[in-house]
N, C-alpha and C positions, 0 to 999 in steps of 0.2 A: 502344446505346453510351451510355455514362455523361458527362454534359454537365460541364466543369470549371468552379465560378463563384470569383472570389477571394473568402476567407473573409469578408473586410468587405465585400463587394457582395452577399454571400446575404444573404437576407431570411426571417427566423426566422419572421417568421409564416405561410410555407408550411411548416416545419418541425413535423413531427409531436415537436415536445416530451414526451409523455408516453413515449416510446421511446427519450432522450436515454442512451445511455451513460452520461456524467458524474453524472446523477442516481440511475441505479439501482445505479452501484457506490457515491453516498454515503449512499442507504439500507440497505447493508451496513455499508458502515464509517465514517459520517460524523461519529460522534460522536466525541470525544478519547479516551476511554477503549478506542474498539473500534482506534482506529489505534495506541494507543499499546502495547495489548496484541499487535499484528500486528509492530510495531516488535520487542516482545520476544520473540514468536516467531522473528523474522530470526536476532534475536540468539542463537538457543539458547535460551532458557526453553523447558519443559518442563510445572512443576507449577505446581498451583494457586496454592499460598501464594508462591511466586517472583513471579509474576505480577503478584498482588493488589499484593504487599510492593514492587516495582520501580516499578510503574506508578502509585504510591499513591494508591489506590483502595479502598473497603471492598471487604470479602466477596461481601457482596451485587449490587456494581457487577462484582465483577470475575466473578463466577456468570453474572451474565442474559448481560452480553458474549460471554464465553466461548459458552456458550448459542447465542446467535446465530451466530457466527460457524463453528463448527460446523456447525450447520444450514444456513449458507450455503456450507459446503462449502470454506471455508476453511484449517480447522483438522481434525484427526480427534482423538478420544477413545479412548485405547489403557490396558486396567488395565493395574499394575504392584502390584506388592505386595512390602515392606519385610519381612524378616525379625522376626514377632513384631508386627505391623503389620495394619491390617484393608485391604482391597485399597482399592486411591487408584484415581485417572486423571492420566496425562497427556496435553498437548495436543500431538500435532505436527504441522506446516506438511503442506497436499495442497501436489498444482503447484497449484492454482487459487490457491491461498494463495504460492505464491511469484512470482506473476506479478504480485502487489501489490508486490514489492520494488523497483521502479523509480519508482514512487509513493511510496512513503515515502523512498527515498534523493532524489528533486525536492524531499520537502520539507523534506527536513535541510540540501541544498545551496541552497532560497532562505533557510533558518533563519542559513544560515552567513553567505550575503553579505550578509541586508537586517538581520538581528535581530539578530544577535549583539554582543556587549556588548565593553565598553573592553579586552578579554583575550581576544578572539577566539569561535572555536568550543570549544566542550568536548570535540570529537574530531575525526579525519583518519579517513575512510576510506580503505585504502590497495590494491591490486591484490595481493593475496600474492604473487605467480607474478613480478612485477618491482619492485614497490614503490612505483610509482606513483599518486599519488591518483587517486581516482576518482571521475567527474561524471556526472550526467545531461544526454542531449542527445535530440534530434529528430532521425532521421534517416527516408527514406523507404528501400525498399524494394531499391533500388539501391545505396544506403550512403553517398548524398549526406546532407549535415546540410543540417536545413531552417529557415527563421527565421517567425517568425510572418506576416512582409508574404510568403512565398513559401505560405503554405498555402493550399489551395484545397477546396471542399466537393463533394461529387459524392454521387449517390445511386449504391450501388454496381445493378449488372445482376442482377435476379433471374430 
């Protein structure tokens, strides 16, 4: 049975660190450019030059990213070919790639309350289905919303 400690009573240095979650999803995407292209993925982009051109970013930055993310199984690589066109690729979102999208909506929604400038946010994300804005929260398994002093760390039972 798995022992519950409050998160501020664990003690990291029995923690096997080099297995942290948080760190090996920010060696996929830790860098601005890879999150910011994951962003544009959310959004619908597709192609290359959309990308580079949105995210602005060279060629180059917006190629190795790409690249990686990819390879991490984020994005897939599908040709498409233009009428009179030599065959392109586009990118589109796996689920492994949409299961970042509660990650990047955390970070827009602390962008909105702690950063945002004398005019607010530069957008509302809204619920289509009612219209309602939409936030990221904590919630545990039961569908209670959980606050930072209620988390607790357990090593799951293997």
């Amino acid at each position: 049975m798995s022992r519950r400690i409050p998160i501020e009573a664990a003690s990291r240095a029995e923690w096997d660190m080099s297995r942290c979650s948080a760190a090996r999803t920010l060696d996929v995407v830790g860098t601005r450019s890879a999150l910011l292209l994951m962003r544009e993925a959310f959004y619908g982009t597709r192609r290359f030059d959309d990308f580079a051109r949105l995210v602005g970013v060279t060629e180059a930055v917006a190629a190795a990213r790409l690249k990686e993310l990819v390879a991490a199984g984020l994005l897939d690589r599908s040709p498409y070919r233009e009428p009179g066109q030599r065959t392109r690729h586009e990118y589109l979102l796996t689920d492994r790639g949409r299961d970042l999208v509660p990650v990047v909506l955390a970070m827009m929604q602390f962008g909105d309350r702690h950063l945002a400038g004398p005019d607010g946010p530069p957008l509302a994300l809204e619920h289509s289905g009612c219209g309602h804005r939409v936030h990221v929260e904590v919630r545990c398994a039961a569908g209670h919303e959980v606050s930072r002093e209620e988390l607790a760390v357990t090593r799951p039972d293997r």
